[in-house]
N, C-alpha and C positions, 0 to 999 in steps of 0.2 A: 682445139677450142674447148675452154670448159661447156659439160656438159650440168644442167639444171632442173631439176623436177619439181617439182608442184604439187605438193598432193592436200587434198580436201578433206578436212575434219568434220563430218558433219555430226550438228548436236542441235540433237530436238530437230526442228524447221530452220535452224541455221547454223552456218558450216565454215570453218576456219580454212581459208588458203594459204599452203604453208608451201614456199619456195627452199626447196633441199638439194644439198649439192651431195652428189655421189661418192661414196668411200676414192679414196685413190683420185679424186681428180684437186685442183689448187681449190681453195677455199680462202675467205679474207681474216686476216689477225688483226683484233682489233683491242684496244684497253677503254673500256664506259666504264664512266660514275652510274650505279644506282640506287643510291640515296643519300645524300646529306641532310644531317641532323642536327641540332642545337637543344642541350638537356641543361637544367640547373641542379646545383649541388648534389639533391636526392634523387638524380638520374629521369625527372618527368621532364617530358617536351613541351615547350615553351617558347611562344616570342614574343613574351614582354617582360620585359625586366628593372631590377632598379642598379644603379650604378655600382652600390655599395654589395652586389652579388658577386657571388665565382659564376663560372660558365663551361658547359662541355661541349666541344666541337667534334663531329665524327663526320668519317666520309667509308662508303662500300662502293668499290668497286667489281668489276667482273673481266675477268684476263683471258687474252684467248691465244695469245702469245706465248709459242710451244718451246720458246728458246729463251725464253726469258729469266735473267737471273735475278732480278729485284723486283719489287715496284716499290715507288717513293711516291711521299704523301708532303705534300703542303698546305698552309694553313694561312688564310689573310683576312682581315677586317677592314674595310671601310666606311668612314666617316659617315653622316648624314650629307657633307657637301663631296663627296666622291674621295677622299685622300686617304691610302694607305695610313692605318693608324697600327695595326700590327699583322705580325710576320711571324712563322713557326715553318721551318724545314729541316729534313732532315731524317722526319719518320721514313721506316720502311719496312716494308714486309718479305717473305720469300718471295719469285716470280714464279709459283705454282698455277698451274689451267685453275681456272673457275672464279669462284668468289672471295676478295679479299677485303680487306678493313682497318681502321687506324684511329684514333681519337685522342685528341690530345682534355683533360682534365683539371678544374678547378683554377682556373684563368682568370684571374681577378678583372671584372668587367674595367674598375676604375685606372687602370693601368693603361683604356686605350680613349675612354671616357674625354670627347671635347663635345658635351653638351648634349641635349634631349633630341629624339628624332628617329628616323629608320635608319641601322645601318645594314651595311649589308657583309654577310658569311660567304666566303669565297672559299673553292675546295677545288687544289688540283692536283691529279694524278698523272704519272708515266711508267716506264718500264726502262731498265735496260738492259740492255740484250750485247755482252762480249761477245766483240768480232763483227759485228754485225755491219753490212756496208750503208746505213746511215739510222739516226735517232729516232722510232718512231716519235710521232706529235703529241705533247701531252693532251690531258683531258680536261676540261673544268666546268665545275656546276657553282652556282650561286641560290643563296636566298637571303627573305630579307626578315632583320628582327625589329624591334625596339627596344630601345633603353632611355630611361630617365631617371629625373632623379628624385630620389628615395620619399615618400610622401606616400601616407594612408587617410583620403578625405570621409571620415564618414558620411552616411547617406542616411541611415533611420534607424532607428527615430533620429528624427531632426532633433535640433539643439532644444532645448526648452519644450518639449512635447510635453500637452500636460494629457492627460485622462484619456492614456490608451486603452482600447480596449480587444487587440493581442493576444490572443491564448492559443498558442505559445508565443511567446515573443519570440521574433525572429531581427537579429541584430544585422545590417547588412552596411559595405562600404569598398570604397572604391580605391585601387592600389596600384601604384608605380611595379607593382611586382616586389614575389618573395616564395619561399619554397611554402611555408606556412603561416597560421597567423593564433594570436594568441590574443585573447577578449578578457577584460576585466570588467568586471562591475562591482560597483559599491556604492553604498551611502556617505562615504566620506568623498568629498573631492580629492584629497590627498592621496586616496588607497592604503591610508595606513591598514594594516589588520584584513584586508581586502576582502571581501565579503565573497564575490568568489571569482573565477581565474579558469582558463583552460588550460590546458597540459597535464595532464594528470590520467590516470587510465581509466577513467571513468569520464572525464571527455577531452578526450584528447585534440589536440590544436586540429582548426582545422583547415583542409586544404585551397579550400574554396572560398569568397570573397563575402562567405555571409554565414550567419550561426544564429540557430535556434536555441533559443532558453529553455533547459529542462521547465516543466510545466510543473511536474513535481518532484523535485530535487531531494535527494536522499535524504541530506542537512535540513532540518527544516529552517533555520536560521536565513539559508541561501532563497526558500520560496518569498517573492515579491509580493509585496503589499501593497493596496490599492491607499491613495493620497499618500506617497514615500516620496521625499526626491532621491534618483536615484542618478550614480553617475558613470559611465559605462567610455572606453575608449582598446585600443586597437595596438598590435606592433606586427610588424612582420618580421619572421625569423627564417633565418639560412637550416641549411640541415643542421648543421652543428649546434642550433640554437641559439646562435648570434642575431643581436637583433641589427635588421638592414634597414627600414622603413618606421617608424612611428606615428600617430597623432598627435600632431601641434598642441593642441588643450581637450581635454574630454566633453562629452555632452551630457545634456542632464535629462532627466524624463520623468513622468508620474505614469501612474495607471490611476483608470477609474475606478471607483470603488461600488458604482453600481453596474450591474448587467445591463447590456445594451437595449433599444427596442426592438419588437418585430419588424417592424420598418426600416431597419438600419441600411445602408447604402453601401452593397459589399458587392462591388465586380473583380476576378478572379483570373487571372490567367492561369490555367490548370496544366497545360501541356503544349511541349516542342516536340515535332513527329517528323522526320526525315521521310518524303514523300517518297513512296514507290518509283514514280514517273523519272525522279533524280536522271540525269545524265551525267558521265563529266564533264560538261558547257556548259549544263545549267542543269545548280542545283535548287531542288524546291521545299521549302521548310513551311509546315501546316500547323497552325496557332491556335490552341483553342481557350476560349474566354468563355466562363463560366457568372452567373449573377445568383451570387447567393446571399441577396438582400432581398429587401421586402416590394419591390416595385421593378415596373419595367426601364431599360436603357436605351435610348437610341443615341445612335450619331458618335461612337466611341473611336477614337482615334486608335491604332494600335501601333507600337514600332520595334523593326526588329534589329538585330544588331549579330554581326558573325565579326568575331574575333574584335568586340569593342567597336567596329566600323556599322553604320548606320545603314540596310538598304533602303535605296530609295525608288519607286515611291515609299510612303508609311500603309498602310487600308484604315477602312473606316468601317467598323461592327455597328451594321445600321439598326440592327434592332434583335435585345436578347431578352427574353420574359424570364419571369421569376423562376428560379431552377433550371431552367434550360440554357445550353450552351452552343456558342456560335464560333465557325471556326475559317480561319480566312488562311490567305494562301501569298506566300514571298516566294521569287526568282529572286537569288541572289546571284547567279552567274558562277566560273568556274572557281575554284578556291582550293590554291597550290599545298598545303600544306594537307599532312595527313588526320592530323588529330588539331577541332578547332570548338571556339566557345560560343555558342550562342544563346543569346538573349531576346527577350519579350517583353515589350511593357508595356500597358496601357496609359493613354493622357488621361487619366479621370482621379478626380476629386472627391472619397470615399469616406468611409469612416473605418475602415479594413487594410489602411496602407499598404500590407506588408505580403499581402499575396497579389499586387498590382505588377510582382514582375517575377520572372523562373530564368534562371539559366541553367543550360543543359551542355555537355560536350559529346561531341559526335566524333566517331572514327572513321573516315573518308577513305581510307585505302582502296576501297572497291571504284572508288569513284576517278583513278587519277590511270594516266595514258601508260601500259604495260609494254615492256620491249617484246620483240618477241622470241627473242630468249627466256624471258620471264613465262608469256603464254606457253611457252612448249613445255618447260618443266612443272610450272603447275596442270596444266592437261592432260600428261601424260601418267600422271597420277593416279586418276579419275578413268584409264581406260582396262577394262576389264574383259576387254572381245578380244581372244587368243588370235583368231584369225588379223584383226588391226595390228596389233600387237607384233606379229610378223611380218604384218606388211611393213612395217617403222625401223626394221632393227636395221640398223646402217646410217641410218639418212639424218643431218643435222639440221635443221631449218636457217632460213637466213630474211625470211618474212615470213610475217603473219598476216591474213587477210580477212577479216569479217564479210559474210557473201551471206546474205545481202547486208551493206553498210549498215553497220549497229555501232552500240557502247562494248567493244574489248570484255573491260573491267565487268559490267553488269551479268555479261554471259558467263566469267569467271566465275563470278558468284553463285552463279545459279547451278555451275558444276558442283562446285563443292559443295551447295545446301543439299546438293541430291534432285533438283528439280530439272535439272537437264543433264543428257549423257552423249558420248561419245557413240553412234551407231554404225560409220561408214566412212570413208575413205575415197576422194577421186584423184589422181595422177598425172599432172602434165607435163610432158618432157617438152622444155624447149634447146634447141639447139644452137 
């Protein structure tokens, strides 16, 4: 009968149970997915897109399969109503032990494109193994993106704004997706001569869904004058610099040409802060709103938004005095993806538009369920007692166990910040 041991990781006040099977006795082979991705053009992660994009599909798996002379990689899309819309097989890699990989490259979205919605990336992996007396079973992971089609709505200054008073101006708007995005302003509707433009090495497109106006622009031709109509609009661009996405017609704006009052009416969201408490079930994002007007706020609606999706409830900033800042608290629950966007806005009515909302992107990694394959190799890292050290050499793990139930991920973390260590070791042989 196979023989199994158990031995206990302890770190800090709590301690990893790791189920090891002995050199020389059978052990299980197995082929997992451990991550599938989705990149655009310029290789950043992503899932939202617009139709008129390419698109990169990757899939890592990990092989434990000692006999194995291949692994092959497959690649599927479907639909927002569930139907195969495309198909890629064929990839393969050596069938070497450990970690393996495949992505297929610049896949024109429109090619599987029947209409706006979630669809979903499908990724699956096998092995095979000559001679062998049957197929091990492939593997497949799924996730889900969005695609739509191609539109950039702007958002502020709204159309016709007269007598901002914005310093800096901060141009912001909302996008089907695109790798970047490229802002014009002018005094002419047309753009003829265009007054000024991003893409240039002095300010280069940018990546995010919103752009501040140099305050003082090198050109002085380019700095804004108060009572100008001015008219400003949007494209978005693939890496190569194709444009995928545009604005239907541009908007138009003034500034004001006086300085505002002490009294002016400026509530601020200043900061998104990824809560210590975070779990991987429930993460907690902490909002702070700032009143940098002349009077006090009650009863402020605030709402936050991860990856464009709304939580719900919204809170209510019941009351924030002049200069002082109030800070409230969202569970948005678990959230699959490693790297996501989130948003803050306040419902109120200012004279400051344009700091009423912040987006921030956060990297979750620490936050998402580890195999324990994964926990052995990053732990093992991190252990620097010769004595442990020897007790380990042989032994493969086949679970990982958190004693007493915790967050995996969160204790990971805390190995490699240096804030917790490896001190001890317990052993259970079951027979």
């Amino acid at each position: 009968m196979e023989k199994i041991n158990k031995k206990m990781l302890i770190v800090g006040f709590l301690s990893f149970l790791l189920l090891v099977v002995l050199p020389g006795f059978t052990r299980a082979q197995t082929i997992e997915i451990r991550d599938i991705s989705i990149f655009d053009s310029a290789g950043r992660e992503r899932t939202t897109y617009s139709s008129t994009e390419k698109i990169v599909f990757s899939v890592t798996c990990y092989n434990s399969f000692e006999d194995a002379d291949r692994i092959y990689f497959d690649f599927y899309v479907y639909s927002p109503k569930g139907v195969q819309v495309f198909r890629h097989i064929g990839n393969s890699a050596p069938g070497n032990l450990g970690i393996g990989s495949s992505c297929i490259k610049n896949i024109p979205i429109g090619d599987f494109y029947k209409g706006p919605g979630k669809y979903v990336y499908e990724a699956k992996v096998k092995v095979y193994i000559p001679g062998g007396p049957s197929v091990p079973p492939s593997v497949t992971e799924r996730m889900d993106f969005y695609v739509y089609s191609p539109s950039i709505t702007l958002s502020y200054p709204a159309n016709g704004a007269k007598d901002l008073i914005d310093s800096p101006l901060t141009f912001r708007w909302v996008s089907s997706g695109a790798t970047k995005y490229r802002v014009y302003v002018d005094d002419d509707k047309g753009f003829y001569n265009c007054l000024f433009q991003t893409g240039g090495s002095e300010y280069p497109d940018p990546e995010t869904t919103y752009f501040q106006y140099p305050a003082s622009p090198r050109d002085p031709r380019q700095k804004l004058a108060g009572g100008v109509i001015y008219f400003w609009k949007v494209e978005g661009l693939d890496n190569g610099g194709n444009i995928v996405a545009e604005t239907p017609v541009p908007f138009s704006f003034t500034l004001k040409e006086t300085a505002p009052s002490a009294t002016t009416k400026d509530l601020a969201v200043t900061d998104i802060a990824l809560d210590e408490e975070s779990t991987t079930s429930e993460l907690k994002f902490n909002v702070s709103v700032k009143n940098q007007g002349g009077a006090g706020v009650s009863n402020t609606p605030v709402n936050l938004y991860v990856n464009g999706v709304p939580v719900i409830p919204n809170q209510i900033l019941e009351f924030v005095n002049i200069g002082d800042t109030g800070t409230l608290s969202f569970l948005s629950g678990a959230v699959r993806e490693k790297i996501v966007t989130v948003s803050a806005a306040i419902d109120f009515s200012d004279d400051n538009m344009k700091n009423n909302v912040i987006t921030e992107t956060f990297d979750l990694s620490a936050y998402r369920i580890y195999g324990p394959g994964e926990v052995w190799e990053i732990t093992k890292k991190f252990i620097t007692d010769s004595e442990i050290l020897k007790e380990l050499e042989g032994y493969t793990p086949s679970e990982v166990t958190l004693t007493p139930e915790g967050d995996i991920g969160k204790t990971l973390k805390r190995i490699q910040q240096g804030k917790a260590r490896v001190i001890g070791m317990e052993i259970e042989v079951v027979k």
